[in-house]
N, C-alpha and C positions, 0 to 999 in steps of 0.2 A: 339756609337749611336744605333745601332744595339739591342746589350745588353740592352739597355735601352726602347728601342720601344719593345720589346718581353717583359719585364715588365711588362712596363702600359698595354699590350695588355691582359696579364694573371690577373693583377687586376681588369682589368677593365668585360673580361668574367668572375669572379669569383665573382661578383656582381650579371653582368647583367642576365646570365645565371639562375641563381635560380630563379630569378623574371620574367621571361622569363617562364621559363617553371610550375612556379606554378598555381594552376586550376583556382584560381581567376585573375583577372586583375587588383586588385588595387596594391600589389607591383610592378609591369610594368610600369603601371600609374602614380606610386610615386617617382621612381627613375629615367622615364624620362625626367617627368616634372622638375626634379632638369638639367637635362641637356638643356631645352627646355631653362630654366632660363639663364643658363651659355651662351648657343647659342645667345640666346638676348643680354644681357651681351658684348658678342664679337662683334655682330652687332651693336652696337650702339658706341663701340670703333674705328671703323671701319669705322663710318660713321660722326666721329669728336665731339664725347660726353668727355667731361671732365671723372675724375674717379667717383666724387660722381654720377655723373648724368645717366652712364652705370651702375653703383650699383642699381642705383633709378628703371633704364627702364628692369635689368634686375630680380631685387625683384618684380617691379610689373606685369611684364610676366609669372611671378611664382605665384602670388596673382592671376591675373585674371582669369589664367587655371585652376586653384583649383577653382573658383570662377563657372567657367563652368563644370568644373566635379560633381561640388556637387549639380546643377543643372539638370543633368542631361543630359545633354550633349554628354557626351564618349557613348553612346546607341540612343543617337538620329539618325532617317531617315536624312542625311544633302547632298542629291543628288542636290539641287540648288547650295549650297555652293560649291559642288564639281567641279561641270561644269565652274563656277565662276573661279574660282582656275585657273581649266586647262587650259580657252578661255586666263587667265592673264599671267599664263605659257609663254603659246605659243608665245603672244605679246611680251612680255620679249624678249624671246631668240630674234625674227627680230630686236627688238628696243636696245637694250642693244648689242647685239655682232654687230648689226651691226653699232653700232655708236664709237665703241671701247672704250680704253678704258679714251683719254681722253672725250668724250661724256659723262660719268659718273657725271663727276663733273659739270655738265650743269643744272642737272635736281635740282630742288628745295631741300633745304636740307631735308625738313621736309618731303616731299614725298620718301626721298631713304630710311628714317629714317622707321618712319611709314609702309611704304609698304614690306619691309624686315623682319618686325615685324608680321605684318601681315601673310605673305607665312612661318614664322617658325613658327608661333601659329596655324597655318593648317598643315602643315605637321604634329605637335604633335598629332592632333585631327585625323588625318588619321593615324597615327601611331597605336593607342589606340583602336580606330573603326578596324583596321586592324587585331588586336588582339585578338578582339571578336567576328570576322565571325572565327578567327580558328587559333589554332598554326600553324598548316599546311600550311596556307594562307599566315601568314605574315612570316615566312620561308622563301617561297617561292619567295615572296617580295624582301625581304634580300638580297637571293639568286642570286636573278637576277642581282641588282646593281654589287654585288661583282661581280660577274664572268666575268659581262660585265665592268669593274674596271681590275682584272684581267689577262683576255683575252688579254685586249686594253693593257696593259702594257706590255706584252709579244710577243704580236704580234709587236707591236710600234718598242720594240727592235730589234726583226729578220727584220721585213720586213720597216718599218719606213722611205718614202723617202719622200713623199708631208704633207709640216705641213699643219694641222687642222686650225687655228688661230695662229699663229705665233708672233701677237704684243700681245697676253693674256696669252696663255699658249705655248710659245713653243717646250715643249717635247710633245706634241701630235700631232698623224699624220692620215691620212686620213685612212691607211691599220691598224694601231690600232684601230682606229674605228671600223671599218671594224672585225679586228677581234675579239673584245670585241659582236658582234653583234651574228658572226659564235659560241662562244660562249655560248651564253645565248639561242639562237637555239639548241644549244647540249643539253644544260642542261636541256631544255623544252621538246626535244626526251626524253632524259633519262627519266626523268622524270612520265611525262604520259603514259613510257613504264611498271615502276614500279609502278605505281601507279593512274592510268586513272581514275580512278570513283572516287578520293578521292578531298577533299575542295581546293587542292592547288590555287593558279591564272592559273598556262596553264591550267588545267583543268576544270576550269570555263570559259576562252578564248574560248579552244578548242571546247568546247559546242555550242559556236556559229557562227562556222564554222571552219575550218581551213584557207580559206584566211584570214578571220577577225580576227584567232590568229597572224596569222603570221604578219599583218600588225600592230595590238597592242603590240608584241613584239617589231618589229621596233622603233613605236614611242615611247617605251618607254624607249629604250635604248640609242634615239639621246637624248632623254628630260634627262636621267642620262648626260650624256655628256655636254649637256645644262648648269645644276644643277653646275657640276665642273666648265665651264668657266665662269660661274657669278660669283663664289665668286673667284678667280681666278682674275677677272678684278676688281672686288671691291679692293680686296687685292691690286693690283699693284696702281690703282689710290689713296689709302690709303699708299703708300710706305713701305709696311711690306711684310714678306714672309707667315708667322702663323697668323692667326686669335687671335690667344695665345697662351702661353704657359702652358695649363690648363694639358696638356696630354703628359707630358716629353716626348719625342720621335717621338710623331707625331705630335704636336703643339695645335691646339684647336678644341672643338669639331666642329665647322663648318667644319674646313679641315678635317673630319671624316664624317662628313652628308651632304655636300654638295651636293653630285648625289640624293641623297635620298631627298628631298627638293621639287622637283618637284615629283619626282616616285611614292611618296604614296600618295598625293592629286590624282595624275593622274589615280592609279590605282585603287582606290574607287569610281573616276569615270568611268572608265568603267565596273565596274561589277554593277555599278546601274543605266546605260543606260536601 
């Protein structure tokens, strides 16, 4: 298994990596719009679509974003849409974690369907938009999830006694929280240490103020957390462990973007408050 997740993980940077770092945004654009596809794809399997019919939701998740990029779109001002996002975020996490996870299959199908559709067709669109305030920026984006990803796994281990949510995801615990948090606060010193005047996110935070970073880092690290136990609880109310298996080793690209889901809507929204 192991052998096999270091893999997909070297094909997959041996892709995304070149398109990532070249000066324009349309190879970025173009190969993750192909995942943005896949991610639909999985959501709609997930949320009880036959196979043609996940094919169907997830081709025309791929049609419509193309639809919007050639629009113009990926460069558009979308601060209403952002706020939009975030206020829906937020509601989510009270309404959703706190109705667990049989609460899920409550809600109308065509609204779990739809509205999941929805928060992955944004996240692409803050992905993209991310992209073009800076490589720096959305690095740093990146950056943050993983660490605080990272962090939370490591610390979970050593210090791991009070579970997080324990009927969704029960290997997470309150001091991996906690320490996925201490975390991303390092990386954000570091950071700004190395590099303070430059596009990163702490350093656009840091700009307006240091309470107001340090509180944006917060929220943005419970909202990754957030990100994990929604699909987490979809998944279990769905009776699977992977979203799929598109990515031998880790499973599907959801269980790859899931903390990221919320984080890049959110965080487009606070740099254009």
């Amino acid at each position: 298994m192991l052998k096999q997740r270091v893999i997909t993980a070297l094909l997959l940077l041996a892709v995304l990596l070149p398109a990532l770092f070249y000066p324009s945004i349309e190879p970025f654009a173009a190969l993750t719009l192909l995942l943005i596809g896949a991610a639909s794809w999985e959501w709609a399997r997930l949320n009880g679509c036959g196979p043609r019919l996940a094919l169907a939701v997830g081709l025309g998740m791929g049609f419509l974003m193309a639809l919007v990029w050639f629009a113009g779109g990926l460069t558009t001002a979308l601060r209403p849409l952002w706020l939009a996002v975030g206020a829906l975020w937020v509601l989510l996490a009270v309404a959703m974690l706190g109705r667990g996870v049989a609460g899920w299959s409550t809600w109308p199908a065509s609204l779990r369907l739809w509205g999941g559709l929805v928060l992955i067709a944004c996240a692409w669109l803050a992905l993209v938009q991310a992209r073009v305030v800076g490589l720096g920026f959305l690095l740093s984006v990146l950056l943050l999830v993983w660490m605080a990803d990272i962090a939370a796994y490591f610390g979970g281990k050593a210090l791991g006694r009070r579970k997080l949510a324990p009927t969704i995801s029960p290997g997470k615990s309150w001091e991996g929280a906690i320490s996925g948090l201490v975390g991303v606060l390092l990386l954000a010193a570091a950071w700004l240490w190395a590099d303070g005047q430059g596009d990163s996110l702490y350093a656009r935070l840091w700009a307006l103020g240091p309470a107001l970073a340090v509180l944006s880092l917060v929220f943005l690290c419970a909202m990754s957390v957030v990100g994990d136990l929604v699909e987490s609880l979809v998944k279990r109310s769905a009776g699977v462990k992977d979203s799929s298996a598109l990515l031998p080793g880790h499973g599907g690209v959801l269980d790859r973007v899931d903390a990221l889901l919320p984080v890049l809507p959110l965080t487009m929204m606070l740099i254009t408050i």
